[in-house]
C-alpha positions in Angstrom: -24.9 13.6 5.7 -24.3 11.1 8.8 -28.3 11.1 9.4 -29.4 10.5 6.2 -26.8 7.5 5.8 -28.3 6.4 8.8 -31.9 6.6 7.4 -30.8 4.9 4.4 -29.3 2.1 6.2 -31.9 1.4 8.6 -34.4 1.5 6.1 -31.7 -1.7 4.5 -31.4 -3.1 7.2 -35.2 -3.6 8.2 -35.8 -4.5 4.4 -33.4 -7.2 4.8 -34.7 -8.3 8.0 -38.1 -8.9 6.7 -36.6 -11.2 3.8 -33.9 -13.3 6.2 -36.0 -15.9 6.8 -36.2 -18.4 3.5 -34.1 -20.0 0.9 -33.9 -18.0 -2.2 -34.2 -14.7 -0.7 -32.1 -11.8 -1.0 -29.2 -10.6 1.3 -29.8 -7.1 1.9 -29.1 -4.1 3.4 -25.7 -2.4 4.1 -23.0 -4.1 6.3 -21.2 -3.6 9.4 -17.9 -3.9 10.9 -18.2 -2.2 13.8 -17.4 1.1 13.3 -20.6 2.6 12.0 -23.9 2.1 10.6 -26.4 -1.2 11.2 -26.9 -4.1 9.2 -28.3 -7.5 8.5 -27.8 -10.6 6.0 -29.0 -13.9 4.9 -26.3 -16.8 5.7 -25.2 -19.8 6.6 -23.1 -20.0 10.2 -19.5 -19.6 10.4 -19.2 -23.3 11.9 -16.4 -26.1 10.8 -17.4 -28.9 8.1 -18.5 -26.6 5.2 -16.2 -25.7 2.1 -15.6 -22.0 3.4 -12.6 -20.3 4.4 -11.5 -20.2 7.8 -10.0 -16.8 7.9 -13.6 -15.2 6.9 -15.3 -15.1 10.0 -12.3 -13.3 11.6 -12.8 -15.2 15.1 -16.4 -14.3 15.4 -19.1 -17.0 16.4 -22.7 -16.9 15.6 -24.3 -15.6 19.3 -21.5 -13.2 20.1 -23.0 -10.1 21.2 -23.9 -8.0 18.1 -23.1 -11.1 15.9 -25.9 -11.0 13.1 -25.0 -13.4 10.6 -21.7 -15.3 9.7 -21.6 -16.5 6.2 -18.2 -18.5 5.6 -19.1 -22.0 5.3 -20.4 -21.7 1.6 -18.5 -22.3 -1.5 -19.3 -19.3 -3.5 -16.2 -16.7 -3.9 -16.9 -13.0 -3.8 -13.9 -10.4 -4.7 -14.2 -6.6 -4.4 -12.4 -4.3 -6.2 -12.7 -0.3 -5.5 -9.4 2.4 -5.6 -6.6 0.6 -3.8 -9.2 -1.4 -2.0 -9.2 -5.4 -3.0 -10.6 -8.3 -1.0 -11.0 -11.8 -2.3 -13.2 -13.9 0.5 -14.4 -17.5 0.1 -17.0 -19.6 2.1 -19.5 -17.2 0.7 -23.1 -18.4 -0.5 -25.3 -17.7 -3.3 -29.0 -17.7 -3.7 -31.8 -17.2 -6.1 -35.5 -17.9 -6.6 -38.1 -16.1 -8.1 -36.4 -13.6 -10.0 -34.4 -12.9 -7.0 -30.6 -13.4 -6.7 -27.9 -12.6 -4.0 -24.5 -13.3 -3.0 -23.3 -13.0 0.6 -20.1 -13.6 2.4 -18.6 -12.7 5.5 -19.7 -11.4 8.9 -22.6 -9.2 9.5 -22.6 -7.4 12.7 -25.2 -4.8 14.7 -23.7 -1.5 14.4 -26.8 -0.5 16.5 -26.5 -2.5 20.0 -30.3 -3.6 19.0 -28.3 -7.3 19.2 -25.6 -6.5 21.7 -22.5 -4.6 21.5 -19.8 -6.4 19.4 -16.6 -6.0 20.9 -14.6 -8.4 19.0 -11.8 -7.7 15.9 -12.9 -6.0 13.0 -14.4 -8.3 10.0 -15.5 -7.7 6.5 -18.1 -8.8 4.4 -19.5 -8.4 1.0 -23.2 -8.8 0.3 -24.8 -8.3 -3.5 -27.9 -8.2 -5.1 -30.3 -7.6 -7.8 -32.8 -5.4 -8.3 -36.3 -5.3 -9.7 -34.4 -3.2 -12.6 -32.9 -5.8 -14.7 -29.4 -5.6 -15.1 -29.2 -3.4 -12.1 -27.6 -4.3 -8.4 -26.7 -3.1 -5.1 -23.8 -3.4 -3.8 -23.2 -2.9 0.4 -19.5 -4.0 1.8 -17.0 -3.2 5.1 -13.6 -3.6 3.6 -11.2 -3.0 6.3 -13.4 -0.8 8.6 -14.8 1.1 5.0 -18.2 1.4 4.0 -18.1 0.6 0.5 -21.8 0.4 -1.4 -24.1 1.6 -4.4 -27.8 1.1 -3.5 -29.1 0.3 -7.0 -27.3 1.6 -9.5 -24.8 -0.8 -10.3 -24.7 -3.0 -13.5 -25.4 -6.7 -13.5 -24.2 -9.3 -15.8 -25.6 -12.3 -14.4 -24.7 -15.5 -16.7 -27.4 -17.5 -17.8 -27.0 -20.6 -14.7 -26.9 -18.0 -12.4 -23.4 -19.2 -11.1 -21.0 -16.3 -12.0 -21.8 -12.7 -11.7 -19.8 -9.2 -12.8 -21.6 -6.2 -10.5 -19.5 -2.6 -11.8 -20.6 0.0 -9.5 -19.9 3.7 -8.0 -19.3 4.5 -4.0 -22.9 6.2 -3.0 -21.8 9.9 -1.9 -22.2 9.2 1.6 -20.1 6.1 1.6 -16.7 6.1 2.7 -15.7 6.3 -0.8 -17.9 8.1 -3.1 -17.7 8.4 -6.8 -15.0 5.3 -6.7 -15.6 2.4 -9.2 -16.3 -0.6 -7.6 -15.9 -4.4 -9.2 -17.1 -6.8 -7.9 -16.9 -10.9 -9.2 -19.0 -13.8 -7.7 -18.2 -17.3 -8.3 -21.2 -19.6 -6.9 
């Protein structure tokens, strides 16, 4: 089971690397905290002077070692809801273009080393997405050190100017909660 989460995640997290470098695209691929698996997101940096939320970047800095992306100087909110699992974050930011839209927030780390070793406190993040199935989503969060995602399954309701999203999902069997509902709610 670990390898083939690993497979499936570095497959993610190449997909996402190959789409991190415009506006408009997608945050992909599952994310880290730095207990497991590798990841890699679209995002803004974690720096003073945006409408984000302090607390979201958890005292990591863009550069750290292992340090992929910090988004928490947006002004999209992302809250997660799975089992007795709930996290509200702000400072998140919200994309679209060409069919394509995504929702990221928090800090993405290299569960790897390929970028360093990060050695700092834990952090979370939540990063969503559609799919080229309408009304269909993935889902990939680190909620308090667990691996929380659904890699295309989950339903999208995605209103019309593309500023609020409702994404209902269920834990892929090899995250750290399988078979568990997940809600999640974007406000752009």
């Amino acid at each position: 089971m670990g390898r083939r989460i690993s497979i499936a995640l570095a497959i993610l997290a190449l997909l996402a690397r190959c789409s991190s470098g415009g506006s408009g695209t997608p945050a992909g691929g599952p994310t880290g905290n730095g207990n497991t698996a590798a990841s890699t997101s679209t995002g803004g940096t974690g720096g003073a002077g945006g409408a984000g939320d302090a607390s979201c970047a958890g005292g990591a800095h863009e550069g750290d070692p292992g340090v992929v992306s910090i988004t928490c100087d947006g002004t999209a909110e992302i809250k997660l809801q799975a089992a007795d699992v709930t996290k509200d974050m702000r400072g998140g930011q919200c994309r679209s273009a060409g069919g394509t839209w995504s929702a990221a927030v928090g800090v993405i780390i290299d569960e790897t080393g390929v970028t360093g070793t990060y050695t700092g406190p834990p952090v979370d993040n939540i990063v969503v997405n559609n799919t080229s199935d309408p009304g269909k989503a993935t889902i990939q969060a680190v909620i308090g050190g667990k691996h929380l995602f659904d890699l295309g399954t989950a339903t999208l309701t995605l209103s019309a100017d593309q500023k609020t999203a409702h994404i209902e999902g269920t834990g892929d069997k090899a995250s750290d909660a399988p078979g568990t509902k997940i809600v999640i709610d974007v406000t752009c």
